[in-house]
N, CA, C and O atoms as a GROMACS GRO file, in nm:
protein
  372
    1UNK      N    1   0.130  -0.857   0.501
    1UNK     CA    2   0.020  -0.852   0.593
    1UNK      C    3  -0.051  -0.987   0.589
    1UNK      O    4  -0.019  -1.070   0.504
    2UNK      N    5  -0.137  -1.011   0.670
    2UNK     CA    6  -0.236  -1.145   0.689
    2UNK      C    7  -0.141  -1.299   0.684
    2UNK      O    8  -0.134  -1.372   0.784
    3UNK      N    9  -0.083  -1.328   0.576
    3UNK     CA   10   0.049  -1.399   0.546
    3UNK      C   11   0.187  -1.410   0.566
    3UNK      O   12   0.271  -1.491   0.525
    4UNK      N   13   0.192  -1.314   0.636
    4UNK     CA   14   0.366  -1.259   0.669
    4UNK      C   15   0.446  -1.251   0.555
    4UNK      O   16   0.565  -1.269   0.581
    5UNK      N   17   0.416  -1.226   0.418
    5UNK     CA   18   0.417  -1.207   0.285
    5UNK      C   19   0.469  -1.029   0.280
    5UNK      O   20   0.560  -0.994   0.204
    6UNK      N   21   0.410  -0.948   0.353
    6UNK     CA   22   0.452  -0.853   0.361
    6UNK      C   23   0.471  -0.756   0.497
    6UNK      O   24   0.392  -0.776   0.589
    7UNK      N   25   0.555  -0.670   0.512
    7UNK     CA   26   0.591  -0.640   0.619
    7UNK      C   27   0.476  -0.533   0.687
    7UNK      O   28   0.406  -0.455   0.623
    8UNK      N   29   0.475  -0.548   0.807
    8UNK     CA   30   0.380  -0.471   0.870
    8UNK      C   31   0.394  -0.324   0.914
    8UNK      O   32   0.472  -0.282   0.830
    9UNK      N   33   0.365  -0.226   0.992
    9UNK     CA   34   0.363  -0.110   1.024
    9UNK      C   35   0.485  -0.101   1.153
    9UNK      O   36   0.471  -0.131   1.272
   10UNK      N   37   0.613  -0.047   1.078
   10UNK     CA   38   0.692  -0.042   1.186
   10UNK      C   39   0.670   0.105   1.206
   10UNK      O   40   0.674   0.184   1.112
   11UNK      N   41   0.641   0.148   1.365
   11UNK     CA   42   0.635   0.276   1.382
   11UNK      C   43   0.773   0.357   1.438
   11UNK      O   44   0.856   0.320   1.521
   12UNK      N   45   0.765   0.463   1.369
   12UNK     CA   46   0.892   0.564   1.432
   12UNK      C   47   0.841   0.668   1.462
   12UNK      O   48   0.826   0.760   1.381
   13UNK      N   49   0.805   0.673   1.586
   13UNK     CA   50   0.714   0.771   1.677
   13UNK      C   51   0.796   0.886   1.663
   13UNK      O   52   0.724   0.983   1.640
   14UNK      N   53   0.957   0.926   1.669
   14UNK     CA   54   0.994   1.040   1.628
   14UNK      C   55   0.956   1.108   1.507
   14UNK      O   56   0.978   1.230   1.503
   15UNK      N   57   0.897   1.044   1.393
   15UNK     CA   58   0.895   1.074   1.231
   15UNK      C   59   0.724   1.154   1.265
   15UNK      O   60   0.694   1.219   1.166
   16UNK      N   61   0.639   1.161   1.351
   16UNK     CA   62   0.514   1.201   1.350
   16UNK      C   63   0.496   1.301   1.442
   16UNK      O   64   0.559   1.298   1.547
   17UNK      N   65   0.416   1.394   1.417
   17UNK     CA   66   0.376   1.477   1.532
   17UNK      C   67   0.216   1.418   1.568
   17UNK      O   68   0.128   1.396   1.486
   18UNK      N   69   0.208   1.402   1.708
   18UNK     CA   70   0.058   1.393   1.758
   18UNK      C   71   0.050   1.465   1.791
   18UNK      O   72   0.123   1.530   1.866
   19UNK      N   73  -0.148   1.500   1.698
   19UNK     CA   74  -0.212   1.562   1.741
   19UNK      C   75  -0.307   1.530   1.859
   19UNK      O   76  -0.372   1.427   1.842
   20UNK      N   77  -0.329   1.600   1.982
   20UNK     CA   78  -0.447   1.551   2.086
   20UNK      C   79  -0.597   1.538   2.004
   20UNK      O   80  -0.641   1.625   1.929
   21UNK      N   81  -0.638   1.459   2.025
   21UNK     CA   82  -0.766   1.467   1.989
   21UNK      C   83  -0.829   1.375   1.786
   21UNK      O   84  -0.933   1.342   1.729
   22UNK      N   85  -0.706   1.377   1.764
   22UNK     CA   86  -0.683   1.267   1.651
   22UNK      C   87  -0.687   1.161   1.640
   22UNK      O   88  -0.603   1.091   1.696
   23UNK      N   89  -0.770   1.117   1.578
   23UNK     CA   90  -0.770   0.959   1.565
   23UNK      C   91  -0.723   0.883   1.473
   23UNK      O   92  -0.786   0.835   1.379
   24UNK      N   93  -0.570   0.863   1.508
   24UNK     CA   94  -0.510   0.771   1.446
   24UNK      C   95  -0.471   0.659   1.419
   24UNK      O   96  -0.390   0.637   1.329
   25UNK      N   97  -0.534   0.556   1.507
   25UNK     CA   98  -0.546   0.443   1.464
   25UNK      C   99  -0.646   0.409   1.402
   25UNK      O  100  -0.617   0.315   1.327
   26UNK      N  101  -0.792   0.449   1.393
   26UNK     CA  102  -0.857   0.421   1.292
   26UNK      C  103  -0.782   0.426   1.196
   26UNK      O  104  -0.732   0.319   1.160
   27UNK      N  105  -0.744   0.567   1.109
   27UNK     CA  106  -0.692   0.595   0.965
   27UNK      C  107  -0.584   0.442   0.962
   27UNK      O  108  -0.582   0.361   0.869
   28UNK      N  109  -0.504   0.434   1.086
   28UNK     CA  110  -0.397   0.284   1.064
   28UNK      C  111  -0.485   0.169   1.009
   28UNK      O  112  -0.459   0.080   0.929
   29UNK      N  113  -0.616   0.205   1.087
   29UNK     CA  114  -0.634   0.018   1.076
   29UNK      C  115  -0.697   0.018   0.882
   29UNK      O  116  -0.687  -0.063   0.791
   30UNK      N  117  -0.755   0.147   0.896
   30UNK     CA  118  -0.802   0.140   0.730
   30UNK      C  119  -0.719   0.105   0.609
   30UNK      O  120  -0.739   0.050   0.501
   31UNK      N  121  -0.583   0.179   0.695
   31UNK     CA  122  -0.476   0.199   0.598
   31UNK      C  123  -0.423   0.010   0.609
   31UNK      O  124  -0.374  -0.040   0.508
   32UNK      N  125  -0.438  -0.063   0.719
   32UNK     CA  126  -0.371  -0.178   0.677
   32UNK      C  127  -0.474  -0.294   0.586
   32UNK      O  128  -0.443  -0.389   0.514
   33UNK      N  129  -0.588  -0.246   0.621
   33UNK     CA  130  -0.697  -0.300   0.557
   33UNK      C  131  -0.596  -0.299   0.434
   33UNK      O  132  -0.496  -0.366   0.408
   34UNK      N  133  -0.663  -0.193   0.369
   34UNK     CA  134  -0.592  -0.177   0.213
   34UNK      C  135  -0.467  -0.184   0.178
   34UNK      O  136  -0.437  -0.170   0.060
   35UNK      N  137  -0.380  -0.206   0.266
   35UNK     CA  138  -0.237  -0.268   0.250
   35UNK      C  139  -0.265  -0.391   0.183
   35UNK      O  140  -0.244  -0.431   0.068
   36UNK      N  141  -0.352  -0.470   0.351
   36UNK     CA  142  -0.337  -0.595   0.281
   36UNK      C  143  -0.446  -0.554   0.133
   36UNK      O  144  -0.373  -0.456   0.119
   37UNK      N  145  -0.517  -0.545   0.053
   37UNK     CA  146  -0.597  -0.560  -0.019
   37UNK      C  147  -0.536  -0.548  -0.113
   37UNK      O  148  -0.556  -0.627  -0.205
   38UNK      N  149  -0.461  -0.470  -0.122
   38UNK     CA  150  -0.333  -0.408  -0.241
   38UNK      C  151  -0.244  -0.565  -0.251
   38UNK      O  152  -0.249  -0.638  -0.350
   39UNK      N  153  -0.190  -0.586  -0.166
   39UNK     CA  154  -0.105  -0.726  -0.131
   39UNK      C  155  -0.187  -0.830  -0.239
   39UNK      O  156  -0.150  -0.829  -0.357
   40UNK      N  157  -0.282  -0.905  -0.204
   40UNK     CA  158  -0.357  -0.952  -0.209
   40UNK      C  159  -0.401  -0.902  -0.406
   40UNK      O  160  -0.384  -0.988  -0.492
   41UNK      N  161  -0.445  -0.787  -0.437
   41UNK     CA  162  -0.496  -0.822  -0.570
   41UNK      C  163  -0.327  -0.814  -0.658
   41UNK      O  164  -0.318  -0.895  -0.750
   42UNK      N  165  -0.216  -0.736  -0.639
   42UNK     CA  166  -0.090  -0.769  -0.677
   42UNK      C  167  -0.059  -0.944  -0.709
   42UNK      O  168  -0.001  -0.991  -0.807
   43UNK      N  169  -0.101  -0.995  -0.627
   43UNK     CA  170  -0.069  -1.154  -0.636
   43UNK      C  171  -0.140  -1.209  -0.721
   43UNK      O  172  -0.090  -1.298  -0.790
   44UNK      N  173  -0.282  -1.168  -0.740
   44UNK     CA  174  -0.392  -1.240  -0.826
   44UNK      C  175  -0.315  -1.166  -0.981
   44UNK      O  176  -0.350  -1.236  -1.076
   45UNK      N  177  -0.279  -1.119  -1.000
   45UNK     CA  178  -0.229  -1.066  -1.143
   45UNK      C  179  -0.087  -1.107  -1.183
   45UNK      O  180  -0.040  -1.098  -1.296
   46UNK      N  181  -0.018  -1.158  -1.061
   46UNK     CA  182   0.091  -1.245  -1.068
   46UNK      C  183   0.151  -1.180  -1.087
   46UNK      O  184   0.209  -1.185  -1.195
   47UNK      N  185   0.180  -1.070  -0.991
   47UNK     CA  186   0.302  -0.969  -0.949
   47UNK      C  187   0.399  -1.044  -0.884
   47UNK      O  188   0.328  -1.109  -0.807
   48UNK      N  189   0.513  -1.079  -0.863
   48UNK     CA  190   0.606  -1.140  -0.761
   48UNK      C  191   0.610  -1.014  -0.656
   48UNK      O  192   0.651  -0.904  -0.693
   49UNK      N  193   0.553  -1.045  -0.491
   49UNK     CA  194   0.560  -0.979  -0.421
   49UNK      C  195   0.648  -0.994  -0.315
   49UNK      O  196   0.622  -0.935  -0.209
   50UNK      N  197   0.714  -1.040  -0.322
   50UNK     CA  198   0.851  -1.146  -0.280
   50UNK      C  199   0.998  -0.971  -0.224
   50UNK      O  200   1.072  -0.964  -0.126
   51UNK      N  201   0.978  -0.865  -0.343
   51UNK     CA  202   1.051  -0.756  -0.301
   51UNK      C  203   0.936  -0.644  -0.301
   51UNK      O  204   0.980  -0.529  -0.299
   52UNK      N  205   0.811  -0.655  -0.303
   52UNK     CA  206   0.728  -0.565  -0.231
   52UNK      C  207   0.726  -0.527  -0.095
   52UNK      O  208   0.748  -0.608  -0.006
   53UNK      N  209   0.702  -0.417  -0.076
   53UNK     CA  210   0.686  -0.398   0.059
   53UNK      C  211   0.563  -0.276   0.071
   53UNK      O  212   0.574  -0.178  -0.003
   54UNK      N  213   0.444  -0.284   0.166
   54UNK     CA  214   0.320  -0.229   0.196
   54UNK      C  215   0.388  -0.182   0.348
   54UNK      O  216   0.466  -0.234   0.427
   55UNK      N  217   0.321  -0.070   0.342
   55UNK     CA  218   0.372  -0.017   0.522
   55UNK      C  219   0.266   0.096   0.521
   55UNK      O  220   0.259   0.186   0.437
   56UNK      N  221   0.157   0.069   0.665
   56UNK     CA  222   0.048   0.150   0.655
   56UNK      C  223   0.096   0.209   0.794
   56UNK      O  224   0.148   0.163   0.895
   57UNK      N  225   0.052   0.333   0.751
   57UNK     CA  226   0.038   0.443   0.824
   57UNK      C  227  -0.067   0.533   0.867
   57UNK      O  228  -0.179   0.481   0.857
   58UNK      N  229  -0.066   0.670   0.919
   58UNK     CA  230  -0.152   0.731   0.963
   58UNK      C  231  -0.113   0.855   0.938
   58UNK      O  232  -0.012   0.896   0.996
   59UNK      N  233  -0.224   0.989   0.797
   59UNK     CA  234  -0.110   1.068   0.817
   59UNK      C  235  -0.136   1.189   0.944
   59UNK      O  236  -0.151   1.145   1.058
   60UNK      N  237  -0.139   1.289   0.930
   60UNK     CA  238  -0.104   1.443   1.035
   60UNK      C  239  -0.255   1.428   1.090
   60UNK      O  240  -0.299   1.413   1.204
   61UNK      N  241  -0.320   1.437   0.955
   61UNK     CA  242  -0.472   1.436   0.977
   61UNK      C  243  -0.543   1.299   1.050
   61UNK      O  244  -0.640   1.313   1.126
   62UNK      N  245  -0.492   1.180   1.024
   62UNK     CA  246  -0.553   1.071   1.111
   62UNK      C  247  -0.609   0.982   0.964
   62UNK      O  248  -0.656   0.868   0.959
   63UNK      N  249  -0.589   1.064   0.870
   63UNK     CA  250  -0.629   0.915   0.788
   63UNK      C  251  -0.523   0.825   0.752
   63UNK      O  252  -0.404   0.835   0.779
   64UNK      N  253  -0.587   0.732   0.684
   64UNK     CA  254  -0.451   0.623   0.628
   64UNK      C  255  -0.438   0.640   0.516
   64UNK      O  256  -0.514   0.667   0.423
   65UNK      N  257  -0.293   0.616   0.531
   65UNK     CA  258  -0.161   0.604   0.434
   65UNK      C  259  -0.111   0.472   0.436
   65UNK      O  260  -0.058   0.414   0.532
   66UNK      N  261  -0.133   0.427   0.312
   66UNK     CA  262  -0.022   0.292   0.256
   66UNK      C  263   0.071   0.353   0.172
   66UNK      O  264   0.063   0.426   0.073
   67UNK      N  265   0.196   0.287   0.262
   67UNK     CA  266   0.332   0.319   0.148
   67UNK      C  267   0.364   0.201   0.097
   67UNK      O  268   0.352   0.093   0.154
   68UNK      N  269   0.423   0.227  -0.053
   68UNK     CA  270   0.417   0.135  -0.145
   68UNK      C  271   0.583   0.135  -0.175
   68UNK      O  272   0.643   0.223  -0.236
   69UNK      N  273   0.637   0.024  -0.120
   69UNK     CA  274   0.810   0.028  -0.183
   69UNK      C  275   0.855  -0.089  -0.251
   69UNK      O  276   0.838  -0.196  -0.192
   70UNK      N  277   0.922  -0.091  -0.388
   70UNK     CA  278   0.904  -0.208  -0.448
   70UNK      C  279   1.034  -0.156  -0.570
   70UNK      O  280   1.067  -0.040  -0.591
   71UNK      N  281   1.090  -0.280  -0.636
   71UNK     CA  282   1.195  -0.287  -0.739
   71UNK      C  283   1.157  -0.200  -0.868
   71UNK      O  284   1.076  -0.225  -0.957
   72UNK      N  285   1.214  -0.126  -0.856
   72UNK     CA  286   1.251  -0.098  -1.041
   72UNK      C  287   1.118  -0.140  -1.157
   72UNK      O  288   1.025  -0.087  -1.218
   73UNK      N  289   1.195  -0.292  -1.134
   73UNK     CA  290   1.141  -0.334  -1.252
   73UNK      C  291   0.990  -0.446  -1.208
   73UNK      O  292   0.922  -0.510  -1.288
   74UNK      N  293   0.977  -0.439  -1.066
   74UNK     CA  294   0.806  -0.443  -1.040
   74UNK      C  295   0.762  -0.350  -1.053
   74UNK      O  296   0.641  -0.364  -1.069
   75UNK      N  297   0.798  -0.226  -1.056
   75UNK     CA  298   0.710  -0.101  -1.036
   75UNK      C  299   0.696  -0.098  -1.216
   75UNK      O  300   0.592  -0.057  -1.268
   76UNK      N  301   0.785  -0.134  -1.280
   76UNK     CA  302   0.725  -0.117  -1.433
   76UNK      C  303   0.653  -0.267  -1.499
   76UNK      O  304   0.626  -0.252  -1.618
   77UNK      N  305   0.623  -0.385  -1.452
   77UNK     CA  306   0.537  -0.496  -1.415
   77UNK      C  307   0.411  -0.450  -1.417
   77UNK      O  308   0.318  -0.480  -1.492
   78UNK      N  309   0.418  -0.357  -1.304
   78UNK     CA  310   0.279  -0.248  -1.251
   78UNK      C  311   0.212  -0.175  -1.326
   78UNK      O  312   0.090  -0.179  -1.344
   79UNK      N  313   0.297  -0.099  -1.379
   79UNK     CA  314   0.270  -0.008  -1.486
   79UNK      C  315   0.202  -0.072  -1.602
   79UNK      O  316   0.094  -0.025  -1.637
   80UNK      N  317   0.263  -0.199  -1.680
   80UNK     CA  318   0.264  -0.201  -1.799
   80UNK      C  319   0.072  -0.332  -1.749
   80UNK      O  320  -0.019  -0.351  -1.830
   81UNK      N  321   0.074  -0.371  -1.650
   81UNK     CA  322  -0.066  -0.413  -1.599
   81UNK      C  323  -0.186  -0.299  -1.609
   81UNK      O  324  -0.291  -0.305  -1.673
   82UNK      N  325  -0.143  -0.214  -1.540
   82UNK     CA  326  -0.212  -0.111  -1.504
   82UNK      C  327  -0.213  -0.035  -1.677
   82UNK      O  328  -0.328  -0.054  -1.717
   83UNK      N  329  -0.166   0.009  -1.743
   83UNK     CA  330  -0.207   0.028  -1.898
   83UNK      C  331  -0.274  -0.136  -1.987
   83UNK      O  332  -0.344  -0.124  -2.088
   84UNK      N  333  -0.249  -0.237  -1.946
   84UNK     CA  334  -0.335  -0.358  -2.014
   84UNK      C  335  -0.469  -0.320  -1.958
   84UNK      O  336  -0.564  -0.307  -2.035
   85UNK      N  337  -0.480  -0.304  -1.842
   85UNK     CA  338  -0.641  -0.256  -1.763
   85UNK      C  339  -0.680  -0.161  -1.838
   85UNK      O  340  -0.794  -0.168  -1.884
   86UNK      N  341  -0.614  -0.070  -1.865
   86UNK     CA  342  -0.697   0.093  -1.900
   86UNK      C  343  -0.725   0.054  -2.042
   86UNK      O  344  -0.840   0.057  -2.086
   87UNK      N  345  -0.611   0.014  -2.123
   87UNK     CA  346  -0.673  -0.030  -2.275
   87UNK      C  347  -0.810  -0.086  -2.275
   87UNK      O  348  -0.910  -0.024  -2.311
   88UNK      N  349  -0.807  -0.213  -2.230
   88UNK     CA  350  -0.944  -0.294  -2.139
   88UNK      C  351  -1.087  -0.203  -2.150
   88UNK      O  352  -1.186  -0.219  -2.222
   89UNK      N  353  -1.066  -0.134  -2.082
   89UNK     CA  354  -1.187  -0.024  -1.986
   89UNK      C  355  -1.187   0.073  -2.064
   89UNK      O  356  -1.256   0.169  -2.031
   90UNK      N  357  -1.105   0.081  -2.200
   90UNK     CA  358  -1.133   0.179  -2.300
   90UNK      C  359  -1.090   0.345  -2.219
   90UNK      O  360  -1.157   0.449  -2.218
   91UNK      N  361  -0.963   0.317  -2.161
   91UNK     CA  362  -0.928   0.448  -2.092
   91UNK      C  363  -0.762   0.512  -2.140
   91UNK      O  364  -0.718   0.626  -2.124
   92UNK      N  365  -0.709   0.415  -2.191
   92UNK     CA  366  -0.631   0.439  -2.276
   92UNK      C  367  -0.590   0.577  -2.378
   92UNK      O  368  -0.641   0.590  -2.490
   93UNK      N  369  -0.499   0.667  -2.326
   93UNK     CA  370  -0.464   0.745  -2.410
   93UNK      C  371  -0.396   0.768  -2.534
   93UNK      O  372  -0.389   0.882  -2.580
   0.00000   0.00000   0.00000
């Protein structure tokens, strides 16, 4: 998103049912907001986002959905960040 760093919202209008009266591009635009934001703090922690991929959506209800698709062994990168944080913040189990 913002950078062409990550891929944007390809839609497959068969994959959704619309509802009349739903507002689903708001929930999109929220959802790309926080795509990119996600994008964006991943990099500051020096994730290689290079095989990330962010894809915002909208779900049944009209809010947003970011989908998160990424390697193996970024997704455990992630993980083992995301437990350095919680130790941190004294949240650690």
């Amino acid at each position: 998103m913002g950078d062409g760093e990550f891929a944007g919202d390809e839609s497959d209008l068969d994959a959704v049912l619309w509802v009349p009266g739903v507002d689903y591009v708001s929930g999109w635009r929220e959802a790309r907001e926080a795509a990119s934001e996600l994008g964006d703090a991943l990099r500051l922690v020096g994730v290689d986002t290079s095989g990330v991929r962010l894809r915002a959506s909208a779900g049944t209800d009209g809010a947003g959905v970011v989908r998160l698709e990424l390697s193996a062994a970024t997704a455990r990168e992630i993980a083992m960040l995301a437990r350095v944080t919680a130790a941190r913040l004294g949240r650690a189990s």
